[in-house]
C-alpha positions as CSV (number, residue, x, y, z in Angstrom):
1,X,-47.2,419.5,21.0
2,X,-49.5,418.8,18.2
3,X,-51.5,422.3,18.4
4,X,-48.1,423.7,17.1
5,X,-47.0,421.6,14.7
6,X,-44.6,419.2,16.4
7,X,-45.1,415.2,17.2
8,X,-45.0,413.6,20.3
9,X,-42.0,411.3,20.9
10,X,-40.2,408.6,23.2
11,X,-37.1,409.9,24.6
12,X,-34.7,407.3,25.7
13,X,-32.0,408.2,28.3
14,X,-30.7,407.5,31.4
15,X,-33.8,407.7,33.6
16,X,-35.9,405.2,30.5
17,X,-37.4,402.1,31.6
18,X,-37.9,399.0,29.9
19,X,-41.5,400.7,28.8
20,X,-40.0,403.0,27.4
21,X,-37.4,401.2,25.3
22,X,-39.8,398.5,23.7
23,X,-42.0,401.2,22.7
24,X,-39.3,402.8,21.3
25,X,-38.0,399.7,19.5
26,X,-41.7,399.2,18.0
27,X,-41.2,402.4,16.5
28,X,-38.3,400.9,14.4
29,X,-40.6,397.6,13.7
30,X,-38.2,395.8,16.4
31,X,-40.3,394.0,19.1
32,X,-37.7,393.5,22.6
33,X,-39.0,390.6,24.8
34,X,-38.6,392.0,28.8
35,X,-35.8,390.3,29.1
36,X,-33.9,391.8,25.9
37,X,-34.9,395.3,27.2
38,X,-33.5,394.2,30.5
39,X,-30.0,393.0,29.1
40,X,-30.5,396.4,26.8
41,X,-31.1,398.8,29.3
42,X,-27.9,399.1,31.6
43,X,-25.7,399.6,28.0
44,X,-28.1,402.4,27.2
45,X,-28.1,403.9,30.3
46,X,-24.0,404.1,30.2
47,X,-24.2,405.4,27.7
48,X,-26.4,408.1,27.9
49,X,-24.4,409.2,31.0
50,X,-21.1,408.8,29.4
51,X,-22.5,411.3,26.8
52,X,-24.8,413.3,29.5
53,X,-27.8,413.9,27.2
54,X,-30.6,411.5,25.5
55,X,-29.7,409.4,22.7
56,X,-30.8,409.7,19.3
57,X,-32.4,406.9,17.5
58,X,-29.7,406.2,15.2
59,X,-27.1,406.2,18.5
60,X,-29.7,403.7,19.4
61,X,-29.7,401.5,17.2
62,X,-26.0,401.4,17.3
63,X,-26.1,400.4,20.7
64,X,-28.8,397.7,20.1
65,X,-26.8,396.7,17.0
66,X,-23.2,396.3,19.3
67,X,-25.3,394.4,22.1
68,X,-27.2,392.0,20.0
69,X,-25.7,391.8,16.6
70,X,-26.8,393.2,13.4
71,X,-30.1,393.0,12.4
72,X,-31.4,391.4,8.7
């Protein structure tokens, strides 16, 4: 990607792990224990299907902020 000008980046949807979904969160400066990204992981997964394509990171951080509250 880099040799034409784009950036690598995480992808979260329905086939994410929990991998996936911490390094995502790190991106935001959020660090997910396993078990948060475990508790996490079956909402995003619903939701991606419900919607049938990946989520961007602002939809993902709604999700994150519906499941665990709103951040500081």
């Amino acid at each position: 990607p880099e040799e034409v000008g784009l950036l690598r980046q995480i992808v979260i949807g329905k086939h994410s792990g929990t991998a996936a979904l911490k390094a995502k969160f790190a991106e935001f400066g959020i660090v997910l224990t396993d078990h948060h990204a475990q508790e996490l992981l079956p909402k995003i997964r619903s939701v991606t299907i419900s919607l049938k394509r990946n989520l961007f990171d602002k939809e993902l951080m709604y999700v994150y902020e519906d499941y665990f509250g709103k951040r500081d």
